[in-house]
C-alpha positions in Angstrom: 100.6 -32.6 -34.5 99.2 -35.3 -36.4 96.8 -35.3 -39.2 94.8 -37.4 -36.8 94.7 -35.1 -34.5 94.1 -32.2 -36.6 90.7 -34.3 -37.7 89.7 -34.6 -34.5 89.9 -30.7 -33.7 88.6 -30.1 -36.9 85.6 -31.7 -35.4 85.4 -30.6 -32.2 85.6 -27.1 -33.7 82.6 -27.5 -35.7 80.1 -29.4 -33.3 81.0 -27.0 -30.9 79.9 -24.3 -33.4 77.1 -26.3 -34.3 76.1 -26.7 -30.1 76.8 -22.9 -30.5 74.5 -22.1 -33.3 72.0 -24.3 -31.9 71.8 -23.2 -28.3 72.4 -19.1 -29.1 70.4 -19.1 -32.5 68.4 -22.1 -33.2 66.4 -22.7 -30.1 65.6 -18.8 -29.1 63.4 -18.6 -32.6 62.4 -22.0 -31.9 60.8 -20.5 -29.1 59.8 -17.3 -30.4 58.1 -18.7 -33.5 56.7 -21.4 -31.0 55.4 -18.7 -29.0 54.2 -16.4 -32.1 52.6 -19.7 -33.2 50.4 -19.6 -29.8 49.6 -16.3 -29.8 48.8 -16.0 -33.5 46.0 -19.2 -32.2 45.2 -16.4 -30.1 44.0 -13.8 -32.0 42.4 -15.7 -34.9 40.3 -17.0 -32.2 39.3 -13.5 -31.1 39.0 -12.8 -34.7 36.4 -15.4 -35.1 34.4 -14.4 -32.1 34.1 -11.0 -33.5 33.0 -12.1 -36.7 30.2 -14.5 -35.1 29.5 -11.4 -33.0 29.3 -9.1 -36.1 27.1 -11.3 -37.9 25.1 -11.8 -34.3 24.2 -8.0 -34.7 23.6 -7.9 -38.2 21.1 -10.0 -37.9 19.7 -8.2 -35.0 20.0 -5.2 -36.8 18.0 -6.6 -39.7 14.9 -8.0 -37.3 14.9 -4.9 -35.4 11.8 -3.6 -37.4 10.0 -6.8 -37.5 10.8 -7.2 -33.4 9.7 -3.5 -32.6 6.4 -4.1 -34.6 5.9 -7.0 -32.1 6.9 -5.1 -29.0 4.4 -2.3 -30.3 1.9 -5.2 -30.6 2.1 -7.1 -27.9 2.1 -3.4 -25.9 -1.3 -2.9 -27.5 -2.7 -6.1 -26.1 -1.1 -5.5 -22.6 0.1 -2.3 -21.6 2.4 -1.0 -19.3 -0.1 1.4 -17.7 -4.1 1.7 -17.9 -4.5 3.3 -21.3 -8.1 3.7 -20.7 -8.8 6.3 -23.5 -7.5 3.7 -26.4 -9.7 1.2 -24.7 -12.6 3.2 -24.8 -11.6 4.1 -28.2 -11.2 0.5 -29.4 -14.7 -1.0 -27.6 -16.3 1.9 -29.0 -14.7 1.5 -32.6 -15.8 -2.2 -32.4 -19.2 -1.4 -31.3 -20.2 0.8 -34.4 -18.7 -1.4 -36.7 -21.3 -4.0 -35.3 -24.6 -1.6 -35.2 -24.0 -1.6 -31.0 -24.8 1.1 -28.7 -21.3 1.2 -26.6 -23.2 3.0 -23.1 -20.7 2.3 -20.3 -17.1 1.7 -19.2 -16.8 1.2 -15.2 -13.8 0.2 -13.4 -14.8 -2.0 -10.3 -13.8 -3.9 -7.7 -13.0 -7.5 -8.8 -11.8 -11.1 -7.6 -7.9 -9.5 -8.2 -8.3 -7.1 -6.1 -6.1 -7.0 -3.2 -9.1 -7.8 -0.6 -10.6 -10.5 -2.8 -6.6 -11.9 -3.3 -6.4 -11.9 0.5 -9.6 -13.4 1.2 -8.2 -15.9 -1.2 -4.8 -16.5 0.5 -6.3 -17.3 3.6 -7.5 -20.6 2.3 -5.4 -23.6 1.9 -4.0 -24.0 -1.1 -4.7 -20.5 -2.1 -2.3 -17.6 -3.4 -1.2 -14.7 -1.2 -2.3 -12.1 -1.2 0.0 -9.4 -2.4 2.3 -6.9 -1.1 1.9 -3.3 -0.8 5.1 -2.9 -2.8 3.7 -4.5 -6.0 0.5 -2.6 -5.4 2.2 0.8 -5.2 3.6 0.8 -8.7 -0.1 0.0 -10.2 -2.2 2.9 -11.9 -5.3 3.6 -10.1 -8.0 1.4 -9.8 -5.7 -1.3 -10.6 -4.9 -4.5 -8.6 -2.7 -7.8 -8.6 -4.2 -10.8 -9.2 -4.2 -14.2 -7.1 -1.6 -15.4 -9.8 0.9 -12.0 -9.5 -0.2 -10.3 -12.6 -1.7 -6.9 -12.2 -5.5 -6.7 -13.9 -8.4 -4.0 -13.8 -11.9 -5.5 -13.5 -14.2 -3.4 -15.8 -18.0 -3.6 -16.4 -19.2 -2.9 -19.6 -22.5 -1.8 -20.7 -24.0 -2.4 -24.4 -27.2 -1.7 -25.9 -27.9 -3.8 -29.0 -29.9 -6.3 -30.8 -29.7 -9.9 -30.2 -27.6 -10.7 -33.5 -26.1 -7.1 -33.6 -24.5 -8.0 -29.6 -23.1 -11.3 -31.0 -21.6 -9.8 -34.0 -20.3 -7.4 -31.2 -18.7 -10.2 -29.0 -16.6 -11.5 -32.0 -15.0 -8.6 -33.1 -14.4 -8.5 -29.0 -12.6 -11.8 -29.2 -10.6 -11.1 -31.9 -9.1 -8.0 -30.2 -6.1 -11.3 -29.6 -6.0 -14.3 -31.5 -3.3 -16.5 -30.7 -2.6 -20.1 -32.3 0.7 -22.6 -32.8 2.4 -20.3 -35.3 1.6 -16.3 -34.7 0.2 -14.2 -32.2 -2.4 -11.6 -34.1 -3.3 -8.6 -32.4 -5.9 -5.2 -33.0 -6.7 -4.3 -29.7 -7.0 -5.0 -25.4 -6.7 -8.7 -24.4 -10.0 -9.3 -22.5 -11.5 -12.0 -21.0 -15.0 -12.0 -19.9 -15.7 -13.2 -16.5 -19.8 -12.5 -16.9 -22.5 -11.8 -18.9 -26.2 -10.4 -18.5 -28.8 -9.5 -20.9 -31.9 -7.6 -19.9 -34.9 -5.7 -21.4 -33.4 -3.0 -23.4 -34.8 1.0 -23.2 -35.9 0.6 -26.4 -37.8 -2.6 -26.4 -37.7 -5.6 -28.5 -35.7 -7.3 -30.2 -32.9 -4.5 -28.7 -31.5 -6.1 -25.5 -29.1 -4.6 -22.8 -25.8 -6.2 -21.8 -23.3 -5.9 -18.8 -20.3 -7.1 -19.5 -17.8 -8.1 -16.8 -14.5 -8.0 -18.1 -10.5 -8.0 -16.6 -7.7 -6.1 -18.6 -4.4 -6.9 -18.1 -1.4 -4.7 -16.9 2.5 -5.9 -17.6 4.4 -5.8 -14.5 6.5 -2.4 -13.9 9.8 -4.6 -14.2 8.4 -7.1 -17.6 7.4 -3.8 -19.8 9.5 -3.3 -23.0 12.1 -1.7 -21.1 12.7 -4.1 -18.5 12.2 -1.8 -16.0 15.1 0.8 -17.1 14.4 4.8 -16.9 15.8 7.3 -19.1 18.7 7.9 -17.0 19.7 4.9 -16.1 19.1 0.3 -16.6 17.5 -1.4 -14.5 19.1 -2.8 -11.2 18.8 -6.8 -11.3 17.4 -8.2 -8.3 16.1 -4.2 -7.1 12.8 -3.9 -5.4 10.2 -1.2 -6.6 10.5 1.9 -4.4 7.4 2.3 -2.5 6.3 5.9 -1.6 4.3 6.6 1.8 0.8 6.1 1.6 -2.1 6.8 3.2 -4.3 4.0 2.9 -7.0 6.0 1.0 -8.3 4.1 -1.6 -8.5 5.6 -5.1 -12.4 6.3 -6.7 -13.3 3.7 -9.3 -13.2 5.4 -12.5 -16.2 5.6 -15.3 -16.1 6.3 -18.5 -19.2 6.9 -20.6 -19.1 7.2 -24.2 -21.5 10.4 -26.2 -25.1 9.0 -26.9 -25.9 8.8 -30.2 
């Protein structure tokens, strides 16, 4: 054999245990650390998303008292249920604070109650009246509006004078004050749908008014709990379960305060 030829086996030797190396060694971690590489993309990902998550309930966590004060709030303006006696409590509160005899609280018939809201549907351009499943889940006396939203038409009776009464009606209208930047709230959003002023029972300058007023109701499935009961959440898309009934109406309810 020549020292040509030894050369050229010499070199086929090694690039064949070069190919070797590169085929049975090289490439596999190629591939490994390729794939590593991936996965490692991967996780850091996930990582990131659970950091943005973390700091996404931090921050919840750290508004929770400011949010739950407006909940509470906003539930004082428009409650779930009637919550007559904090009414009464706030009209009468309001009342002495302006020098005005607080006489009456009735709960009536109104235009959103479900005749009325019928009456109304039958017209063109009207809304319809609503179902007896949305009416089912309403405290007494209670009724859904033309526009869906459930109200209670009260009349109000106030025994006052002149200046006294409109002292009266601004503390009443400042129960809600909304502007651009902030809701403020100390009491039941009203709105006053009529007002009359008579003779007084004690004469002049003392005057006598009824008050026709609507209070507001948040619908069984907008409240603070979106509609979800101590055992369990709240099905999405679920219709109210309606119990038999048997078409009585319920008596209007009246409230009068102590005379003084």
């Amino acid at each position: 054999m020549t020292t040509r030829d030894r050369i050229v086996i010499l070199v086929l030797v090694a690039a064949a245990a070069v190919a070797g190396f590169w085929f049975l060694v090289f490439e596999p971690k190629r591939a490994e650390a390729s794939k590593l590489s991936t996965e490692l993309s991967a996780v850091r990902q996930k990582e990131a998303t659970a950091q943005q998550d973390i700091a996404t309930g931090l921050a919840a966590r750290r508004a929770y008292g400011h949010n739950y004060a407006v909940i509470a709030r906003l539930g004082e303006a428009v409650p779930a249920d009637d919550n007559g006696p904090s009414l009464v409590f706030q009209l009468d509160s309001a009342a002495k604070r302006s020098g005005v005899d607080f006489r009456s609280l009735k709960l009536s018939a109104g235009a959103g109650s479900p005749t009325a809201a019928a009456a109304a549907g039958s017209k063109p351009g009207a809304a319809a009246a609503p179902t007896q499943a949305a009416s089912a889940t309403l405290p007494p006396g209670a009724s859904v509006g033309p526009a869906g939203f459930p109200t209670m038409p009260f009349q109000l009776g106030f025994d006052g004078s002149f200046f006294h009464m409109s002292d009266f009606f601004r503390r009443l209208d400042a129960f809600v004050d909304a502007n651009s930047r902030r809701v403020s709230v100390s009491g039941r959003l009203l709105t006053i749908n009529g007002l009359s002023l008579t003779a007084s029972r004690h004469g002049f300058p003392a005057v006598k008014a009824t008050v026709a007023a609507n209070a507001y109701l948040v619908p069984a499935d907008q409240g603070s709990t979106g509609g979800a009961t101590p055992t369990a959440p709240s099905a999405a898309g679920s219709k109210p379960t309606t119990s038999s009934s048997t078409g009585t109406t319920p008596a209007p309810a009246t409230a009068t305060p102590p005379t003084r």
